[in-house]
N, C-alpha and C positions, 0 to 999 in steps of 0.2 A: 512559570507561566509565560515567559519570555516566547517561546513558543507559538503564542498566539500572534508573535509579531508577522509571520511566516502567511498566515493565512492571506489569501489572493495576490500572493506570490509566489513567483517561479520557485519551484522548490530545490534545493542544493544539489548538485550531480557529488557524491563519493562515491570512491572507492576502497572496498575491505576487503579480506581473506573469506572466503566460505568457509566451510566443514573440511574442506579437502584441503587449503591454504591456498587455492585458488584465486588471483584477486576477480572479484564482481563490483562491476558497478552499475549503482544506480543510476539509473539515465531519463528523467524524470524529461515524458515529452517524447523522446525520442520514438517510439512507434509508435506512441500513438494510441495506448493502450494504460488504463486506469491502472493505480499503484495505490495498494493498501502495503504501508511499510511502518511496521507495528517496533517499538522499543520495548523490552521486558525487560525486566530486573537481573534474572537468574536462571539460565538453564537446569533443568532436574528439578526447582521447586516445584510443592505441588498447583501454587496458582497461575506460574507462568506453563508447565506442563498442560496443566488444561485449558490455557491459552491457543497453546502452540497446535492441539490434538482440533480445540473447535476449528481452526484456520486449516487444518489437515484436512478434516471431516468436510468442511463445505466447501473445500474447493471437488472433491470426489462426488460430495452428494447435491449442492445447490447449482440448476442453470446459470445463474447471473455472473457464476464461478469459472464458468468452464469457456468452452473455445476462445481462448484468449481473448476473455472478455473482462483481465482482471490480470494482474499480476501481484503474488502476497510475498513480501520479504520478513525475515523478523530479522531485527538487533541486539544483541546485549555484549557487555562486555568481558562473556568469558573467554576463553584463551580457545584457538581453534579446534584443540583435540578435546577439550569438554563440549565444543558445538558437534564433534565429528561425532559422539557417544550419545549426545541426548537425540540427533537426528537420526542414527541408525535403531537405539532402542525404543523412540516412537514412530519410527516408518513416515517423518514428516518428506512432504514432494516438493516444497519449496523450500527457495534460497536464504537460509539461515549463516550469517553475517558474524564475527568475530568483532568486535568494536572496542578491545581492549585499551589503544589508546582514546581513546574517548573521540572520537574526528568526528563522526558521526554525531554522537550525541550532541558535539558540539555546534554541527552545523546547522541543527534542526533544533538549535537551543533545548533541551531537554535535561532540564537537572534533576534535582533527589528529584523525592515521592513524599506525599504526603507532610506538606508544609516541610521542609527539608527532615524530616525522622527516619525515611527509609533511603539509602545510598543512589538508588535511581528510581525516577520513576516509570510510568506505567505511559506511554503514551501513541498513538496511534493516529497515522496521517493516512487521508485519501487526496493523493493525488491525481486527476483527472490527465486525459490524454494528450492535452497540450502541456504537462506537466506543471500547471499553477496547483498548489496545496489550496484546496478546497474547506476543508475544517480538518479539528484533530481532536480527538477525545482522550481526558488525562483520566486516567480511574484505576487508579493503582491497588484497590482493595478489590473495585471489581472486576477481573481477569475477563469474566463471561459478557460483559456489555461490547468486549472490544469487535465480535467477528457478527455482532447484530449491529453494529455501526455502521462495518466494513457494508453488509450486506444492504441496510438501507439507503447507502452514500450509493452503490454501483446500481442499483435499480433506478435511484435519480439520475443521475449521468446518461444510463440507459435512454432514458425517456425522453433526455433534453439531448441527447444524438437522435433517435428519432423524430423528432419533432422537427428539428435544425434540417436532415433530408428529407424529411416530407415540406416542407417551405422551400427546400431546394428545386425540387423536382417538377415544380407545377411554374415556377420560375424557366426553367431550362425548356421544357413541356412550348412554353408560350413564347421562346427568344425562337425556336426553331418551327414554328405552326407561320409566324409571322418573317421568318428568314426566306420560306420556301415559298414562293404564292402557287395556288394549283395550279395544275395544267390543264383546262377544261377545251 
């Protein structure tokens, strides 16, 4: 749970191998653009598999998903040709991360699962667009809470970016109404 130290903090920038051995890093902040970066136990299990397919599923099927209004990474630490096997046989579109020596896990403090009984746990950060980690949800039994967390965290963000340019707007509206006097 060390993890919770994290929240409303800049969250860690790493860098891993992808599927392809590719290094990707995470760049927490950098555009500007919200970061669900989920840690799974185990590639091919059946509850990280339907982890992996919900986070598939809604970024194809949910708006709050799509035009880069979201970016989802997952981690675990299988080695990069069992990430390159479980992403090609579930048709997953995002960047699935090799974290074999643990950097990752370790940066974003995330140990076992389930009072330490299972080797890793289950855990899931939204990180917002200035890149401060916002909350994280540990739920290592329940795989399916992880991408209705995701989805309820980026509808808030949503709202509090709209809201942030609607107060912006009526501000700028009033510096330039008062900048320019008429010409009558």
């Amino acid at each position: 749970m060390a993890w919770k130290d994290l929240i409303g903090k800049t969250a860690p920038s790493v860098t891993l191998p992808n599927y392809n051995s590719e290094p990707y890093t995470i760049s927490p902040g950098k555009d500007g653009v919200p970061i669900a970066l989920f840690f799974y136990p185990q590639s091919g299990s059946y509850g990280c598999t339907k982890e992996a397919c919900q986070f598939r599923d809604a970024l194809a099927e949910k708006e709050i998903f799509k035009d880069d209004r979201a970016v989802v990474i997952g981690v675990s630490p299988d080695s990069v040709e069992k990430q390159k096997v479980f992403v090609e046989k579930q048709k997953l579109t995002y960047p699935v991360l090799s974290d074999e020596k643990l950097e990752a896990r370790t940066a974003y403090k995330v140990g076992k699962g389930m009072m330490g009984l299972t080797d890793y746990a289950r855990v899931t950060f939204i990180i917002d667009g200035k890149g401060v980690v916002r909350d994280a949800l540990d739920a290592t039994m329940n795989y399916g809470a992880h991408s209705k967390f995701v989805t309820k965290w980026l509808e808030k963000l949503q709202k509090e970016k709209q809201t942030a340019e609607a107060e912006v707007a009526p501000a700028a509206n009033a510096t330039e109404e008062t900048a320019a006097p008429d010409a009558k």
